[in-house]
C-alpha positions in Angstrom: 0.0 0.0 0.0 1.3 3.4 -1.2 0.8 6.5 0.4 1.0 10.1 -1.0 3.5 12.7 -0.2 2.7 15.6 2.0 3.5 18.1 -0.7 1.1 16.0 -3.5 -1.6 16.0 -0.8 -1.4 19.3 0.1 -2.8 20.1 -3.7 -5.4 17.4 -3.7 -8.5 18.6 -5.0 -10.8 15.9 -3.6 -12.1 17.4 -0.7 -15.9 18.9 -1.2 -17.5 22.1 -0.1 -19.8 21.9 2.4 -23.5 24.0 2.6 -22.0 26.3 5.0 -18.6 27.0 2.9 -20.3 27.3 -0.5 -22.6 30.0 0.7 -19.3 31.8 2.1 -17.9 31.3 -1.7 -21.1 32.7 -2.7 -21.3 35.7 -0.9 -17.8 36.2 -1.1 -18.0 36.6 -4.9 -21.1 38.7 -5.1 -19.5 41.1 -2.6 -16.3 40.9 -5.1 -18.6 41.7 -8.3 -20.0 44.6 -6.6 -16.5 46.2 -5.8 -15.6 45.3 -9.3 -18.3 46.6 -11.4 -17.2 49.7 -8.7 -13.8 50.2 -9.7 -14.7 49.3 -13.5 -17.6 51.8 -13.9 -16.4 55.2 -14.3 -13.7 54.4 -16.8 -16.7 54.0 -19.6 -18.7 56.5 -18.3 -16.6 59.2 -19.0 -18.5 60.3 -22.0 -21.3 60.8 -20.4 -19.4 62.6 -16.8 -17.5 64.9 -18.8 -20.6 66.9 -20.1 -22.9 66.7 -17.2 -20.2 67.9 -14.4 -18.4 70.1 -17.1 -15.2 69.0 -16.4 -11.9 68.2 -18.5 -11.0 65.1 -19.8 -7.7 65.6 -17.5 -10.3 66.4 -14.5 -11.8 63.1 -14.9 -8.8 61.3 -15.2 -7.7 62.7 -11.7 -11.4 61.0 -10.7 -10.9 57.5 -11.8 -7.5 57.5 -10.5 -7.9 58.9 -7.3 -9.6 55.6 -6.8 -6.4 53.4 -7.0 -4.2 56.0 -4.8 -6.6 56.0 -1.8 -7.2 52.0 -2.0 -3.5 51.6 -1.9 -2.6 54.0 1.4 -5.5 52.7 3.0 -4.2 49.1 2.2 -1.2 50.1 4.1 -3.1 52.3 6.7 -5.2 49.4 7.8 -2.2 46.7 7.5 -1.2 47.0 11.1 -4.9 47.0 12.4 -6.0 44.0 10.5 -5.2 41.2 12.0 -6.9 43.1 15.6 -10.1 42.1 15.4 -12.8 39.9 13.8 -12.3 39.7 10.1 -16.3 39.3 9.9 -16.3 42.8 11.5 -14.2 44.5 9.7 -15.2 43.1 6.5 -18.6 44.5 7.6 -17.2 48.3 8.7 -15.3 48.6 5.2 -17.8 47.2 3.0 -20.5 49.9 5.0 -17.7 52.8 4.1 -17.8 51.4 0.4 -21.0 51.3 0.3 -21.5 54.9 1.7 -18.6 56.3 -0.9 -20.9 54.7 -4.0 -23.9 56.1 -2.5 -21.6 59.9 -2.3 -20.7 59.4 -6.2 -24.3 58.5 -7.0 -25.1 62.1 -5.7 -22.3 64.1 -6.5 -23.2 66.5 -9.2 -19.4 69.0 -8.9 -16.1 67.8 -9.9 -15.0 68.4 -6.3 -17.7 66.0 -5.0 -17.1 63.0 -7.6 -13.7 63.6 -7.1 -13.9 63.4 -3.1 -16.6 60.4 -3.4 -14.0 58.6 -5.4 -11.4 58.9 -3.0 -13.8 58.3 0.0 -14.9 55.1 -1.7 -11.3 53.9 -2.1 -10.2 53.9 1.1 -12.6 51.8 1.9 -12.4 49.4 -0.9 -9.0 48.3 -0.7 -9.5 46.8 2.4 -12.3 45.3 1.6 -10.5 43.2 -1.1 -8.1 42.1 1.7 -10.2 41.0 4.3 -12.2 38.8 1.7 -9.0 36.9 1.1 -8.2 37.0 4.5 -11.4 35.3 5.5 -10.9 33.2 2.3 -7.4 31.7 3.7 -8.9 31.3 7.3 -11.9 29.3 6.4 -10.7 27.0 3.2 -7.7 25.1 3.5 -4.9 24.8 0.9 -6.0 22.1 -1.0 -9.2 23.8 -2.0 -8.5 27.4 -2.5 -8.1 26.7 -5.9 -11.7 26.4 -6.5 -12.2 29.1 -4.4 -10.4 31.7 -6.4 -11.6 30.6 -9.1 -15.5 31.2 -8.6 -14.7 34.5 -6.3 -12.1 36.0 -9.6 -15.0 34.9 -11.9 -16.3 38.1 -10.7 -14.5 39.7 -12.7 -15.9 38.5 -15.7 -19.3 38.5 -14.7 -18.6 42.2 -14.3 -17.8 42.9 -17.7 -20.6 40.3 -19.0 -23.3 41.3 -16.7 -22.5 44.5 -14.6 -20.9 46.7 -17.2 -24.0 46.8 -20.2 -26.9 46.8 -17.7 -24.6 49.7 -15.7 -24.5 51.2 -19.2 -28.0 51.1 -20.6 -28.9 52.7 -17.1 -26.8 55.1 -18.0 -28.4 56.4 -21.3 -32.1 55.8 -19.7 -31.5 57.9 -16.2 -28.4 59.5 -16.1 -24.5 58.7 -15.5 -25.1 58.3 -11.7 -27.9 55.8 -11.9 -25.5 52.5 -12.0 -23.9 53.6 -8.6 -27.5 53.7 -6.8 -27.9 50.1 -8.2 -24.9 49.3 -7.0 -26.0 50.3 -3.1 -28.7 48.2 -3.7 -27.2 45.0 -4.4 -24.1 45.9 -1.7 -27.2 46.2 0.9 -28.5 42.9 -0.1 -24.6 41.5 0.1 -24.3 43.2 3.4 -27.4 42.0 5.0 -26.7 38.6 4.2 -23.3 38.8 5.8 -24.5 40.0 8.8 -27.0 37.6 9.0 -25.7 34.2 8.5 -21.6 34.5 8.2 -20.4 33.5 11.3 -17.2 34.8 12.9 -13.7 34.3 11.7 -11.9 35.4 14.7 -10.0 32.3 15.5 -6.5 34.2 14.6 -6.9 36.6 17.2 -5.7 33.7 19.9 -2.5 33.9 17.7 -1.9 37.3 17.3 1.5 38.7 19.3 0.8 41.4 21.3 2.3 44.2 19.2 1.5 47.5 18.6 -0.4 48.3 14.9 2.9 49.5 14.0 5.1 47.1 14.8 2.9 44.8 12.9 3.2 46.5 9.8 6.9 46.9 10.1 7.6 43.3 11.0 4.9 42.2 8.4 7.0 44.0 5.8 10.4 43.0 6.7 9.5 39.2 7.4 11.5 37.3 4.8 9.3 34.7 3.6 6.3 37.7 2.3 8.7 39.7 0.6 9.1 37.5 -2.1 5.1 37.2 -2.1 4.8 40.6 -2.5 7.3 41.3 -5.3 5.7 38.6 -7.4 2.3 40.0 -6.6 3.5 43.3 -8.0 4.9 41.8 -11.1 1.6 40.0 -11.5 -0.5 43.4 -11.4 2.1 45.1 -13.6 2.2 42.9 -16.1 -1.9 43.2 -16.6 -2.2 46.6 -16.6 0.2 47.3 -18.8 -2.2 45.9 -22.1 -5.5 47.2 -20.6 -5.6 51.2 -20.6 -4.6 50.9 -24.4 -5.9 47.8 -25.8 -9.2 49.7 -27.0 -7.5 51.8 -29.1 -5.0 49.1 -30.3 -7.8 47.2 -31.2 -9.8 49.8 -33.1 -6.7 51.8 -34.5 -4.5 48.9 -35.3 -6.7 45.8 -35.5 -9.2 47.5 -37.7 -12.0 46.3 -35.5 -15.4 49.0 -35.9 -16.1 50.4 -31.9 -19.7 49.2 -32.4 -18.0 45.7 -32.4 -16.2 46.0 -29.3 -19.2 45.0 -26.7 -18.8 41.6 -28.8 -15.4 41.0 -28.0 -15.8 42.2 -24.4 -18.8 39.5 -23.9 -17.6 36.6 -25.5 -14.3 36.8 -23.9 -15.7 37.4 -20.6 -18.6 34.8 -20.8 -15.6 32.8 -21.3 -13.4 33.6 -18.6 -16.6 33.3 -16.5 -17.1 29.6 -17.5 -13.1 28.6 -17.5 -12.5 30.8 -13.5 -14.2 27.7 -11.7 -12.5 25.3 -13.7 -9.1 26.5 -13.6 -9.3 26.6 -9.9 -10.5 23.2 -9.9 -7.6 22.1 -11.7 -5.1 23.6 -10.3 -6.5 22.1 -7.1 -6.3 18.9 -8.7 -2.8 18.8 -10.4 -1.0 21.6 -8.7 -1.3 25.1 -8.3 2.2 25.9 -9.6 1.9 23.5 -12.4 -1.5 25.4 -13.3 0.6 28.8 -13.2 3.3 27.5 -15.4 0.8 26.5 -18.2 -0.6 30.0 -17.8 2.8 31.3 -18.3 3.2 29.6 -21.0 -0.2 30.5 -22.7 0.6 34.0 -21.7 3.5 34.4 -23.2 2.7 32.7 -26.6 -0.8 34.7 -27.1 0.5 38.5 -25.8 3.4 37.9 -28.7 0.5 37.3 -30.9 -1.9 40.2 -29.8 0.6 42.3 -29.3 1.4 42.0 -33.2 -1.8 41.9 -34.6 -2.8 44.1 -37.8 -6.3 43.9 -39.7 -7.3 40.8 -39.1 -11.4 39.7 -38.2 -13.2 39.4 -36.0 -13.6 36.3 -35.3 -9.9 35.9 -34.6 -9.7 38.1 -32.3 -12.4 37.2 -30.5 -10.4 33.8 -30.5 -6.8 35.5 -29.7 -8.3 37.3 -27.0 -9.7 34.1 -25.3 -6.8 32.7 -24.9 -5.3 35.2 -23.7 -7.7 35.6 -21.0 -7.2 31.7 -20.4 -3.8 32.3 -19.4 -3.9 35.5 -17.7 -6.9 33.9 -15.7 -4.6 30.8 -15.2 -1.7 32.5 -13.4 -4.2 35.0 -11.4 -6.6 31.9 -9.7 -3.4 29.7 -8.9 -1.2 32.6 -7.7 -3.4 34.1 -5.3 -4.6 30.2 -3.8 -0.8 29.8 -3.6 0.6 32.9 -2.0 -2.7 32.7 0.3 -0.6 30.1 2.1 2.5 32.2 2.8 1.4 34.3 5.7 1.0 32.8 9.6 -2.3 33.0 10.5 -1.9 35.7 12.6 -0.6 38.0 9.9 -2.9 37.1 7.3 -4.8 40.1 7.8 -1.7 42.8 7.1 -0.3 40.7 4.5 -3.5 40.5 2.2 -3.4 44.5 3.0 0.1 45.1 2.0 -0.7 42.8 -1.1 -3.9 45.1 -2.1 -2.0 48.3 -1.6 0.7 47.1 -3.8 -1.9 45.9 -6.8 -2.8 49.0 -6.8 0.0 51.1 -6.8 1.6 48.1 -9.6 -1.2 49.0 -11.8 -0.8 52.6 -11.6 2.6 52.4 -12.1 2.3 50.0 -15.2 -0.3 52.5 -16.8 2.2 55.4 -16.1 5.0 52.9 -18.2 2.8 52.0 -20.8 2.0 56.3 -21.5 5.6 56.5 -21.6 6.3 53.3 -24.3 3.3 53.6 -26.9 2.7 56.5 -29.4 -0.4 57.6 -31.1 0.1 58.6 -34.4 -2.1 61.2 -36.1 -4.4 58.3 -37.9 -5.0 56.9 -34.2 -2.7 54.0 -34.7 -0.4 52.9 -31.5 3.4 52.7 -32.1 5.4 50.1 -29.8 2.4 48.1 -28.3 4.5 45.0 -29.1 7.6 46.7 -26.6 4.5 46.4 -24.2 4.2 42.8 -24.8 7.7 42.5 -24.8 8.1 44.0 -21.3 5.0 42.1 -20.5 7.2 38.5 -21.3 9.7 39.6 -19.0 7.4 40.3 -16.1 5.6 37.2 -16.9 8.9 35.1 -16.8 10.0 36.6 -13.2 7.1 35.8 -11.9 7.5 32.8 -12.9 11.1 32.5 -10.9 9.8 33.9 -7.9 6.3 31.7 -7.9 8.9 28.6 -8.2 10.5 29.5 -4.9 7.1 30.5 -3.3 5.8 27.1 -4.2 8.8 25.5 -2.7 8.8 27.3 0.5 4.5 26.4 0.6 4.7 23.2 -0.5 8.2 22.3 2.0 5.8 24.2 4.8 3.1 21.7 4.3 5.3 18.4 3.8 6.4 19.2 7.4 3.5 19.7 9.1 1.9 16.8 7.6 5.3 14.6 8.8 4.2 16.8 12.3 0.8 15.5 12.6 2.0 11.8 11.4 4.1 11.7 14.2 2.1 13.2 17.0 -0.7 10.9 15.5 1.8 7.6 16.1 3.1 9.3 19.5 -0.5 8.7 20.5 -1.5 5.4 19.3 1.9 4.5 21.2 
């Protein structure tokens, strides 16, 4: 009779969800498509913003991202806090803030006020993010986080299949603001339902050191082991946003594709990152989360040397391009985060899912700044040196890579020995 090794059944997908834990997947994910759809909104509504408050097209970019910049220093803000109290309680006090920001940009009718609402909204969101994960790690244990990921990221995808074209047809029926109050609606729904039937997650507050919220933070950040976390999660975050603030443009100016066409791209290749999320995070429970993120290396890689290249060519292979492209960005995203959801204690898995939000957004800013500095529009609309933005995106995409190898090692070694652990405390006692 053989036995497995720790390591191999540490990423066995064979476990089950029970009633309890697939309504905390469930909720978990709605409450992620509603901060989504949040964050996603404005970007497309600008043609409708920019007439009604009277504003600049420069003035609304300061809006949108004055988003990103509050979400990251309240990331850090709260990092030393986090791991303090319930994470059913604080997910509860943020998500009320995030809630009350939407509700501020659904009235704000100046520049200053939309501009203020964004922020407010912000600092409340990008802990919001964190604590989900947080409670996520606490409540699932390695070998299923996988599937976990995978339905809570397909949120992003229902987002752009589901929230975005109903957000937008509200829109042009009763004004640019009328998406946000629907969006207060559903968070109230969300937000009820937490309170109501998920139960407390506070079982890492018997672990906590006593420290100060400062010393946390500072001892969070310098701890060896989460350093290499968070460099690869910025590298991850980098690499994805430097393709999306100009891939509209690429794919109109360069591509040839009509605008009128692009809601058919968008929906096909997010109905199909909506049906591939779950199963991506099943299989990388089932063969191995790092062998999942290798394959969407690999995929990444081949398909962003393609896109990155393309020049009049239909629809239809686009559409297809695109796809797989989402495959493997979607690939490394689900099997990343279920992986590096293992690095932190459990008494620092609040501050590290904090730091980790902060620095996704400040990544993602920082790419888009990069990318404005690399392409060229020309005076027919065409983008010069997208492909150097694939290129760069290959080398990001092949550090991570490195650094995810050494994470998986250090995970995978952590679980080997505290499976050998429980073995031998297991034949101490039948002894």
């Amino acid at each position: 009779m053989t036995t497995a090794s720790p390591s191999r059944a540490a990423e066995s997908g064979g476990m089950g969800f029970s009633g309890y834990q697939k309504f905390v997947v469930a909720v978990l994910a709605f409450l992620q498509f509603t901060i989504v759809l949040d964050f996603m909104l404005l970007a497309p509504l600008g043609a409708l913003v920019v007439p009604a408050l009277h504003i600049t097209p420069a003035q609304f970019g300061d809006v949108v991202s004055a988003y990103a910049f509050a979400a990251a220093v309240s990331g850090i803000l709260a990092a030393g806090f986090a791991d303090r109290f319930d994470r059913k309680k604080l997910l509860l006090v943020f998500y009320a803030g995030f809630m009350l920001g939407t509700l501020f940009c659904a009235l704000a009718h100046t520049y200053v006020l939309l501009l203020l609402a964004r922020m407010f909204t912000g600092l409340f969101a990008g802990v919001v993010g964190a604590a989900s994960m947080a409670i996520v790690t606490d409540l699932f244990p390695l070998a299923m986080r996988g599937r976990v990921m995978g339905f809570i990221q397909s949120a992003f995808a229902a987002s752009t299949v589901l929230g975005l074209p109903l957000s937008l047809w509200l829109s042009a029926h009763w004004g640019w603001n009328s998406p946000f109050f629907l969006i207060v609606v559903v968070c109230t729904v969300v937000g009820g339902t937490i309170i109501g039937r998920l139960r407390p997650v506070n079982a890492h507050l018997a672990l906590r050191p006593d420290k100060k919220p400062l010393h946390h933070l500072l001892h969070t950040l310098s701890t060896r082991s989460y350093l290499i976390g968070f460099i690869t999660t910025a590298l991850l975050t980098m690499g994805g946003f430097l393709l999306m603030p100009y891939s509209t443009l690429f794919v109109v100016h360069n591509v040839g594709i009509p605008i009128e066409m692009l809601s058919v791209v968008y929906l096909i290749t997010g109905l199909v990152s909506a049906v591939m999320g779950p199963l991506l995070g099943k299989a990388s429970d089932a063969f191995g989360k790092f062998r999942v993120f290798a394959f969407g290396c690999v995929v990444t890689i081949i398909m962003v040397l393609i896109y990155t290249r393309l020049s009049n060519v239909p629809l239809w292979t686009l559409i297809t391009i695109s796809a797989l492209l989402q495959i493997g960005i979607f690939s490394r995203i689900i099997s990343s985060s279920a992986l590096m959801s293992a690095l932190p204690k459990p008494a620092d898995r609040g501050a590290y899912m904090s730091i980790s939000s902060s620095l996704q957004q400040m990544s993602g800013g920082l790419a888009a700044m990069l990318g404005g500095m690399v392409v060229v529009q020309l005076g027919d609309g065409r983008l010069r040196h997208f492909d150097v933005l694939g290129d760069i995106l290959v080398c990001t995409t092949l550090a991570s890579f490195v650094l995810m190898y050494f994470v998986n090692r250090r995970v995978m070694g952590a679980a080997a020995a505290a499976s050998a652990q429980s073995m031998e405390n297991k034949v101490s006692q039948e002894s």
